[in-house]
Backbone bond lengths (Angstrom), bond angles and torsions (degrees), N, CA, C in turn:
res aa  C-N    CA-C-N  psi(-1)  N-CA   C-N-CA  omega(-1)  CA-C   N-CA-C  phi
1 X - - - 1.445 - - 1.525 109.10 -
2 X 1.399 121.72 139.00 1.413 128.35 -179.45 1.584 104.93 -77.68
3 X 1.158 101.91 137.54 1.864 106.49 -174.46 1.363 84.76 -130.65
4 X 1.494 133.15 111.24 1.521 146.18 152.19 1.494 118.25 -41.55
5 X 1.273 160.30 120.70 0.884 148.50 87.65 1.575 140.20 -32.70
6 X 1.211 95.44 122.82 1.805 116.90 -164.11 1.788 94.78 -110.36
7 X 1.230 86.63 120.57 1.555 93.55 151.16 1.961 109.58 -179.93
8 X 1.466 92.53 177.07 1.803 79.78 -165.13 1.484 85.79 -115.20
9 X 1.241 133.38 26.90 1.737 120.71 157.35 1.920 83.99 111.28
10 X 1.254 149.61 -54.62 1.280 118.48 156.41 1.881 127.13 -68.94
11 X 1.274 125.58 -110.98 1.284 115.30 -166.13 1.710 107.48 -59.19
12 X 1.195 101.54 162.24 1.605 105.44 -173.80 1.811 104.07 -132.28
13 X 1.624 102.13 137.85 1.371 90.17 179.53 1.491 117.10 -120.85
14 X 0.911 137.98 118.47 1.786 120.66 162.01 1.442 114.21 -134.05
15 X 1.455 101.58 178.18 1.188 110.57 -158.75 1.529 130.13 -46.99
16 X 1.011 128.05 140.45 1.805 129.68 -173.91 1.379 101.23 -58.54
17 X 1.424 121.87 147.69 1.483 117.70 174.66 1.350 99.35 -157.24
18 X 1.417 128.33 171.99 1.294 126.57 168.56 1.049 164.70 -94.13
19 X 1.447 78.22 33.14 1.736 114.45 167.47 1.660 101.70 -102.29
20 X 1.267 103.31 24.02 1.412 100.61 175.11 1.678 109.30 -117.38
21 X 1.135 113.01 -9.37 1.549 125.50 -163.09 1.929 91.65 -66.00
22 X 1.458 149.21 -43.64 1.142 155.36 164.29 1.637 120.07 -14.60
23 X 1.691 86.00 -57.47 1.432 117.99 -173.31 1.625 110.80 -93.23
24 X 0.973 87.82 -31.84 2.302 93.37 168.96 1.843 108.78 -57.97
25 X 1.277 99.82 -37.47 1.646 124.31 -162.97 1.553 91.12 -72.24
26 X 1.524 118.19 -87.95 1.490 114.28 -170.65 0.939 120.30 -52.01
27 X 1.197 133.31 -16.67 1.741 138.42 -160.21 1.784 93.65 -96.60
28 X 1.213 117.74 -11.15 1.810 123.29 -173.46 1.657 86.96 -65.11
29 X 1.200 131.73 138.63 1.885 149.82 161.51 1.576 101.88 -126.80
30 X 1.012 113.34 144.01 1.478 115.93 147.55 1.759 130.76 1.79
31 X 1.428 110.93 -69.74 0.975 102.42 165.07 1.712 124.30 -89.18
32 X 1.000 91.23 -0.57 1.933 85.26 168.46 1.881 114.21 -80.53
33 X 1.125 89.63 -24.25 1.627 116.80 -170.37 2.050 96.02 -87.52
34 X 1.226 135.56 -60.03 1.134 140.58 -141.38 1.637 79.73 -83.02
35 X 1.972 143.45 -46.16 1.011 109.26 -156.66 1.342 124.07 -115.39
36 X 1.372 112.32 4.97 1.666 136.27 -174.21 1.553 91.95 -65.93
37 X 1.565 104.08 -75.69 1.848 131.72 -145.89 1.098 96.14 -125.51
38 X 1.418 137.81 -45.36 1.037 126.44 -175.37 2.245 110.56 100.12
39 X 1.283 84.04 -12.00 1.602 87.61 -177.42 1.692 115.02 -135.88
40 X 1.419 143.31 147.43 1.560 121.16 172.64 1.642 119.95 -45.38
41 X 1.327 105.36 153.29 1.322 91.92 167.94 1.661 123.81 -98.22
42 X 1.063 114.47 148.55 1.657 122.80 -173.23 1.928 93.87 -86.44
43 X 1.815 90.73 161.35 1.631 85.61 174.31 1.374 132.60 -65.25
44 X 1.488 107.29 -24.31 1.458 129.89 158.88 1.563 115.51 -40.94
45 X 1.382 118.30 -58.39 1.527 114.98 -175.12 1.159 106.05 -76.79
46 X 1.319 136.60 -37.55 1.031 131.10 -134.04 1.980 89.71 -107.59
47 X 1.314 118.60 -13.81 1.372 118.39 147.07 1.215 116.58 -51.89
48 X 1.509 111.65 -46.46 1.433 102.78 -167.40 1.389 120.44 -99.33
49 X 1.003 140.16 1.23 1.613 141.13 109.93 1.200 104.95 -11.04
50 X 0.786 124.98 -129.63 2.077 155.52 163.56 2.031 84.91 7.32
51 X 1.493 112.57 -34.48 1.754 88.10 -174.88 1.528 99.74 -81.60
52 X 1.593 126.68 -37.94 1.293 137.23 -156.70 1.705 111.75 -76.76
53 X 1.886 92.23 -27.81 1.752 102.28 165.69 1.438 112.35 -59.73
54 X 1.505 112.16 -52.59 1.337 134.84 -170.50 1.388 110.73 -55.91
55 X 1.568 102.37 -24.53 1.902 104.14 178.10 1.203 109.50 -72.54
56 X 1.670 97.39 -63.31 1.675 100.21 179.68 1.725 126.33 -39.02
């Protein structure tokens, strides 16, 4: 399947995948955490995010 990458020659974006779940985890602060779920995410959820993104 073709997955596009967008970018204009600085930041670059493509699609979320799950080799991203690592970087979903450390990047969680306080307020990333206080308004999503309300709690951190474990590697478990935060798989299943990233699979349910991946559906849409």
């Amino acid at each position: 399947m073709y997955k596009p990458v967008l970018g204009d020659g600085v930041p670059r974006l493509r699609p979320i995948s799950m080799t991203d779940a690592p970087a979903h985890r450390a990047g969680e602060d306080a307020e990333l955490v206080r308004w999503p779920s309300g709690r951190p995410g474990t590697p478990a959820s935060v798989r299943a995010y990233i699979g349910r993104a991946i559906a849409h």
